[in-house]
N, C-alpha and C positions, 0 to 999 in steps of 0.2 A: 630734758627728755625729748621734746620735740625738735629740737637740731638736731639731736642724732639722729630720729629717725628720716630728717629729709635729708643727712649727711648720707645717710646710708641709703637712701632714694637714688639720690645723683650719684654713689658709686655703683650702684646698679646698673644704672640707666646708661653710663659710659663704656661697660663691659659690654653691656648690649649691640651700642653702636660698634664698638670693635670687632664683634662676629658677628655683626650683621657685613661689614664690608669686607670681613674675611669670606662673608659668603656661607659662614655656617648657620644658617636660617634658624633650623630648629630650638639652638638653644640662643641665638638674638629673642626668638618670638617670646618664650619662657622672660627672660629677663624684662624685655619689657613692660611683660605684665605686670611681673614683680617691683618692677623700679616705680609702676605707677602707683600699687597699691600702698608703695612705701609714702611717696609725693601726699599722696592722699590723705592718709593719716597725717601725718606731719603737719599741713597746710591750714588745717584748723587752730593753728595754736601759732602762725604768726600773722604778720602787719599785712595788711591790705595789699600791700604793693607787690610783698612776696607771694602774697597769693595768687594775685595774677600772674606772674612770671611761671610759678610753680603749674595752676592751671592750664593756662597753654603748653608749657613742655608735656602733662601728661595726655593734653589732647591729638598733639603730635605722635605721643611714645601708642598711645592705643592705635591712633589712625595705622601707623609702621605694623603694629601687628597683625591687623585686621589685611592687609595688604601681603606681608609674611604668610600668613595662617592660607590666606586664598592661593597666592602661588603652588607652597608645598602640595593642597589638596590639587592644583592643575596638573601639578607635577612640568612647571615651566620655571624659567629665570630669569624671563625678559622684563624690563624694569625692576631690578633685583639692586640698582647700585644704588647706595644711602650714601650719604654727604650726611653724616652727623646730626641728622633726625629732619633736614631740608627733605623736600621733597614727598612728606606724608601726606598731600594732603587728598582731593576726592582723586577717584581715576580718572584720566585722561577725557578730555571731551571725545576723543576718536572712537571711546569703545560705545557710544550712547547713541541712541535712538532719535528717533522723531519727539518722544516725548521729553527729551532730557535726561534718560536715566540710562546707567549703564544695564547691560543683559543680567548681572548679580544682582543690584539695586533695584530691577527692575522685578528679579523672582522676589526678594524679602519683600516689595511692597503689596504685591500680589497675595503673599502670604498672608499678611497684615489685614490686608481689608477684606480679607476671608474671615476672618477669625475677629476682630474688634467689630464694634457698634459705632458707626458715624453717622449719626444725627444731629437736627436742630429740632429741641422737645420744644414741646407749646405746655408746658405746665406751668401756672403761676402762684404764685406764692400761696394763695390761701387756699389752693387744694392740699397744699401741707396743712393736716392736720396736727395742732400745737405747734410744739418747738419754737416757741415765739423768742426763745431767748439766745438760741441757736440760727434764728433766720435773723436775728439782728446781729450780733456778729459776724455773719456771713457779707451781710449787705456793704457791713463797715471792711471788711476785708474783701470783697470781690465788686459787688455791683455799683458803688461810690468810685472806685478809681476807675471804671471805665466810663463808669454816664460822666463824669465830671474830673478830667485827667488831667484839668488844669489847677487841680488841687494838690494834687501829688507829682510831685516834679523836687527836684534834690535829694535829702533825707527825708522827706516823705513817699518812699516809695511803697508800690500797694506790694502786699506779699506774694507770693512766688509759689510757694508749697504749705496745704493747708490740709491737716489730717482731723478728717471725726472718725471719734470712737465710742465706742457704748457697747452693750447688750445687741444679742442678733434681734431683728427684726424689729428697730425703732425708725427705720424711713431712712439710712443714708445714703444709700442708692438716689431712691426718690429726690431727697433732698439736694442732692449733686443735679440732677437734673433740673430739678429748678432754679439754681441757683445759673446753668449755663441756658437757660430758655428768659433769664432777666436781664442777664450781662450782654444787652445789645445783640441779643440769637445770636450768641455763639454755638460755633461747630463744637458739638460732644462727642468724647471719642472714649469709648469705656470701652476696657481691655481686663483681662485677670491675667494673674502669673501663665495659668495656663499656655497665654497665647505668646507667654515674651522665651518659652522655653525650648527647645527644641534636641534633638537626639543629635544632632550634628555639632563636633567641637568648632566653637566660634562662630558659629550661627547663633545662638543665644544673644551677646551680648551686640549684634550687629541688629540683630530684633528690635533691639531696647534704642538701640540710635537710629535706626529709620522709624521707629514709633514718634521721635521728636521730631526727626526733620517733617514727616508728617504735618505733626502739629503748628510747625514752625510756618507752612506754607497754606494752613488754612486759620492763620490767627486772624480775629483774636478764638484763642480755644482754648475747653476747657478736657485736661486729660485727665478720665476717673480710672483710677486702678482700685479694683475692688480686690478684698481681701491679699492688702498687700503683706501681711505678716510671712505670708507664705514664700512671696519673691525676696524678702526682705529682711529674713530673722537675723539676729546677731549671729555676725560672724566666730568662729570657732576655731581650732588647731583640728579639732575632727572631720569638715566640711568639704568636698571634692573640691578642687583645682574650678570646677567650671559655675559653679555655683558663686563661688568667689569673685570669678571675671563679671558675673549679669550685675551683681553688685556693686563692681565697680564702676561699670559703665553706667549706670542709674545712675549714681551719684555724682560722675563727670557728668550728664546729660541734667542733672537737676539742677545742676550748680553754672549750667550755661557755660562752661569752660569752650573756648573759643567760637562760641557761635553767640547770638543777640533770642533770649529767650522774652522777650516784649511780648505781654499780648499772651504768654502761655502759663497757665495754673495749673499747676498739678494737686490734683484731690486725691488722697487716700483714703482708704475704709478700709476698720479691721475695727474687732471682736475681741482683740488680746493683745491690746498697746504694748504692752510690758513684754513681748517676743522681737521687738523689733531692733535691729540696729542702732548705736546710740549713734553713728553717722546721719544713720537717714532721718532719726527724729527730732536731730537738728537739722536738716534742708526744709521739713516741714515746719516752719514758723508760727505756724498760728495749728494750735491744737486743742479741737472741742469738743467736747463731751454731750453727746445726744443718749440723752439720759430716756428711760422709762417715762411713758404718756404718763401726765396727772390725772386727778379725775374729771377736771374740764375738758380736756384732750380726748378722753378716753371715749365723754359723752358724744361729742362730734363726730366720732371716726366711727360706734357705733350706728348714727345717723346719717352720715355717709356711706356707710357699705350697704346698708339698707335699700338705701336711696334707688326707686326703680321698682322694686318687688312689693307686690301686694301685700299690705299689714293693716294691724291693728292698734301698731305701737303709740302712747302717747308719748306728747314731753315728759312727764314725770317718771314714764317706764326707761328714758334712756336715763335717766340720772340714778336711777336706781341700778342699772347694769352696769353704771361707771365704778357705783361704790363696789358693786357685787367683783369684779374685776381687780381688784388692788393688787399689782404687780405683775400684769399683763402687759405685753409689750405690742405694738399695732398691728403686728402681722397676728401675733394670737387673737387680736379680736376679732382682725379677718378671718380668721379661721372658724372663730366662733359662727358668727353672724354665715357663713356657707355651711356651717354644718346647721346651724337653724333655719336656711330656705330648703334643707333635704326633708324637713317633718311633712311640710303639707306633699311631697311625689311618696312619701312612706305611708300617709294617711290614704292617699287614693289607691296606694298596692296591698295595701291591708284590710279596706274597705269590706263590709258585708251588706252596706244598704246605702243606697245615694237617693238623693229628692232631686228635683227639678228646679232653676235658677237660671238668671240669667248670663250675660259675658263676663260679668264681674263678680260671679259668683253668690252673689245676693240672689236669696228664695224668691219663686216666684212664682205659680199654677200655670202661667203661660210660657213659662221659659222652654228656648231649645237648647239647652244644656244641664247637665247633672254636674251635681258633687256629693260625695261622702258626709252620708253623714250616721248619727250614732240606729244602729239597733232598734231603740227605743224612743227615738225622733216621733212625735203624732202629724209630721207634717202629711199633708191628705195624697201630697204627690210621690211619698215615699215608695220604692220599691229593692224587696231583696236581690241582690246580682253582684258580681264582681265586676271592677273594669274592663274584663275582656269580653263582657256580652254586651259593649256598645262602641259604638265607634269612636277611633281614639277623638278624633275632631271634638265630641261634643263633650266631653272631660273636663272641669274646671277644677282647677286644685281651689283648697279652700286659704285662705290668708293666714300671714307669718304671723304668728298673736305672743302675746308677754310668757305665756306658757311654754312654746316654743324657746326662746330665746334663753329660758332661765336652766331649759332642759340640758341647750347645746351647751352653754357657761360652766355645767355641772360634768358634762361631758370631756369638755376641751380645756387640759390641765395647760400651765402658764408653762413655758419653753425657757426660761429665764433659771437658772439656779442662784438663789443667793451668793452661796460663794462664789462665782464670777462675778456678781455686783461690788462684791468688795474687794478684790481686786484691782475694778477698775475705778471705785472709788478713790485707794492707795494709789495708782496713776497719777488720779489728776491731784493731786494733793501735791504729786512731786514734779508735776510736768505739766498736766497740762488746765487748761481755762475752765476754771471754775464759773460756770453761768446757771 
């Protein structure tokens, strides 16, 4: 099955060449998209050696298109003559700049670093809260082959394409971020489909290969594509022509075909593994599962969001949130813990009597500050009024206390639905690392 279809690749790809030096552009360009999509498929299913040969011919067969596609839209014919797929490769140094880039290459990058994130984050590991079993699989796939690159060298090579998945809002954003603020401050380059798409035919897929050369020229980097399901889902017979080519060209580009991808990791995050291309979720090698905080996790990250804001919480009250929380995911505790610092601004706008205290809101006969307090307060310095008959300056909200917290919990329902948990339970059962 797979020689036919790389038989039927290279008869593509020959048709191609032959209108392309007839000079009938429009349908060389079609073909060779086609012949590569064919190469593509196919190339997974033989020996090592064909795969190289197969890969460069389809890095050739795109470059020839990308080069096709720009003429027709110039509406010119100058360097228009093919020699049997010679001659694809960048434009000409003549058309380029000061900076190296030609005036095309030079608008797609422009585009790019409009629209991506390039940074070097300073997070370190143990602002991830939990995921201990996930941050050590990370280290053994990312952060060990760069601090120590004389370990891996032959068939130990460190991985290339590394996909987490889980539940929305368990840290894989975050977590990509730390993992490129550990790996020797690497340049992070976080992009979503969004940015790789565009309304123009064959702009798209030229997105996706100036996103690598990018990368290529600021390694070592780490490139996070978030919610890639959406750039990425398996292909179909129902799917547009152009949706097909981004996918193509991701896949040549993740698969390094004729260029030296050293030094660049490509991360994924997505929410619904099981939408994805079975091409692509073989280029992603190492595939983790960032499961739902436990209840140690859970305790922490309520302690951390806190962290900062006046309370009253003890140790015992976060363990008791952790339990109260079972099947929350991190962003819902963040969410909790901010809808619990809005009680004490809703205590002092609801307020009918404040007493007198000091900056930190503790009572006091001498204090130059009020806070709210109950009605029925005997404190000597209480007085009936609302906040707006003093000035806002002297205002002290009163502190986040365990009452609060149990309120907002009660409030702020879990964003997780069971059935997507098992979902992507059945995932990793079939695919991916169970940690």
């Amino acid at each position: 099955m797979s020689s036919e279809i790389t038989k039927k690749g290279i008869e593509v790809a020959k048709k191609a060449i032959e209108l392309d030096r007839s000079q009938e552009y429009e349908q060389a360009l079609a073909l060779y998209k086609s012949a590569s999509e064919y190469l593509l498929k196919g190339m997974q299913y033989e020996s090592s050696q064909v795969k190289q040969i197969i890969g460069k011919k389809c890095s050739e067969y795109l470059e020839r298109a990308e080069k096709i596609d720009s003429m027709l839209k110039d509406g010119t014919t100058k360097k228009a003559v093919a020699s049997g797929g010679e001659g694809t490769g960048e434009d000409d140094d003549d058309d380029a700049d000061a900076s190296g880039l030609n005036p095309e290459r030079k608008q797609l990058r422009q585009a790019l670093e409009s629209a991506v994130v390039i940074e070097k984050p300073n997070i370190a590991w143990k602002d991830v809260a939990g995921l201990d079993s996930a941050k050590e699989a990370l280290q053994e796939a990312v952060i060990l082959p760069m601090r120590l690159p004389q370990m891996f060298k032959g068939k130990r090579e460190p991985w290339r394409g590394i996909l987490l998945y889980g539940p929305p809002g368990t840290g894989k954003s975050y977590l990509a971020k730390a993992v490129a603020s550990e790996a020797n401050n690497s340049t992070f380059i976080s992009v979503s489909s969004s940015d790789l798409v565009s309304k123009w035919q064959g702009q798209s897929e030229r997105l996706v290969k100036e996103l690598f050369e990018m990368a290529r020229e600021k390694s070592p980097c780490i490139v996070f594509v978030d919610e890639i399901d959406s750039l990425c889902s398996a292909r179909s017979d129902n799917e547009s022509e152009s949706s097909r080519r981004i996918k193509t060209e991701f896949l040549v580009q993740m698969q390094g075909v004729g260029s030296q991808n050293d030094g660049i990791l490509v991360v994924g995050a997505t929410n619904i593994p099981w939408q994805l291309d079975s091409a692509i979720r073989r280029r992603f090698e190492k595939r983790i599962y960032i499961a739902l905080p436990d209840t140690e996790a859970r305790c922490k990250m309520f302690e951390l969001h806190i962290k900062g804001v006046r309370n009253t919480l003890q140790p015992h009250d976060y363990n008791t949130l952790a339990h109260k929380s079972e099947g929350y995911s991190g962003s819902d505790i963040c969410n909790v813990v901010r809808e619990a610092i809005m009680m004490p601004v809703r205590k002092v706008q609801h307020a009918q009597a404040f007493k007198k205290c000091d900056e930190n809101g503790y009572p006091t006969p001498s204090g130059a500050f009020w806070t709210p307090c109950s009605p029925s307060d005997r404190d000597p310095t209480k007085q009936f009024m609302s906040w707006q008959d003093m000035p806002a300056e002297a205002i002290v909200e009163p502190p986040v206390d365990m009452r609060d917290m149990v309120q907002a919990l009660e409030r702020t329902k879990r964003s997780v639905d069971p059935k997507d948990l098992g979902k992507i339970e059945e995932f990793t059962r079939s695919f991916g690392q169970d940690i």
